[in-house]
C-alpha positions as CSV (number, residue, x, y, z in Angstrom):
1,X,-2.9,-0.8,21.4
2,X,-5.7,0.1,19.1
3,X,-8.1,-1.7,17.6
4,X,-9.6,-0.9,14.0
5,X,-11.7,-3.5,12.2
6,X,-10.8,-6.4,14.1
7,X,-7.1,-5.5,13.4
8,X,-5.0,-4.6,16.6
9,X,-2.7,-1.7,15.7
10,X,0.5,-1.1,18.4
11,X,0.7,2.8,19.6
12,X,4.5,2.4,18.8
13,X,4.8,-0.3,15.8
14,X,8.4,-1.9,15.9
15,X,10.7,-1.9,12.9
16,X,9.4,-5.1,12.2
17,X,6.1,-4.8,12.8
18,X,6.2,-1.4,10.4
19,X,8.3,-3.9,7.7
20,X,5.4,-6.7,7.5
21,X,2.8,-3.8,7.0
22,X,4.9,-2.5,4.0
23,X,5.6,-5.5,2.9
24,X,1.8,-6.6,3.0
25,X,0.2,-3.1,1.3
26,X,2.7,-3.7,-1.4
27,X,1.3,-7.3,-2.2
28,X,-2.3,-5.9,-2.1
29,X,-0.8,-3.3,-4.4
30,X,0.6,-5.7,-6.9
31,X,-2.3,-7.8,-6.6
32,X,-4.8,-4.7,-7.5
33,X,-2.8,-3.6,-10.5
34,X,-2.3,-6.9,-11.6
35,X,-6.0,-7.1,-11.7
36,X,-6.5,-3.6,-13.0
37,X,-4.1,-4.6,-16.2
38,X,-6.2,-7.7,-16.4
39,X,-9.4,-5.7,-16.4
40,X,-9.0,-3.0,-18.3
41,X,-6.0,-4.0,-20.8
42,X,-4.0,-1.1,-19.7
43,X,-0.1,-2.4,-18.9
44,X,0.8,-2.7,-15.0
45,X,3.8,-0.5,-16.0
46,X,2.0,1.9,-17.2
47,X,0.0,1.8,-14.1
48,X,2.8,1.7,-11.6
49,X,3.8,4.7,-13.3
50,X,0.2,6.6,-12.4
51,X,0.3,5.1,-9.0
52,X,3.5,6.3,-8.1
53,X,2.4,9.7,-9.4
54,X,0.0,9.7,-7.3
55,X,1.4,8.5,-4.2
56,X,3.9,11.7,-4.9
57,X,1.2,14.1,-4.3
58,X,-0.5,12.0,-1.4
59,X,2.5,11.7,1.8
60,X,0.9,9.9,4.8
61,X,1.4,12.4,7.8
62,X,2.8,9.4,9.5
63,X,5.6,9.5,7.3
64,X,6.4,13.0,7.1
C-alpha cells in the first residue's frame, strides 16, 4: 500500500474500492461546476459539456 497525502492508496484497488473513488471525484466534480456556474454565471451544462471535452483529450494511463 502507498501512501500520498495522508491518503493510503492499495497497489491492486478492488472493484469496490475503484467504485467509491469514482463515485467520490464525481461529487467533487459536481460540486466544482456547481460552484463554477455559481461563480461565473456560465450554465453547469454548458460546463459539463467543456469538461467532458476535455476529459476526451486527457485518458489517465491507468485507464488505458
Amino acid at each position: 500500500m502507498t501512501t500520498t497525502g495522508g491518503i493510503a492508496i492499495p497497489e491492486r484497488p478492488s472493484a469496490a474500492e475503484l467504485a467509491a473513488v469514482r463515485a467520490h471525484d464525481a461529487a467533487d466534480t459536481e460540486a466544482c461546476i456547481a460552484w463554477y456556474a455559481a461563480a461565473t454565471g456560465v450554465s453547469e451544462d454548458e460546463i459539463r459539456e467543456a469538461y467532458q471535452r476535455l476529459s476526451e483529450w486527457h485518458v489517465p494511463a491507468a485507464e488505458g
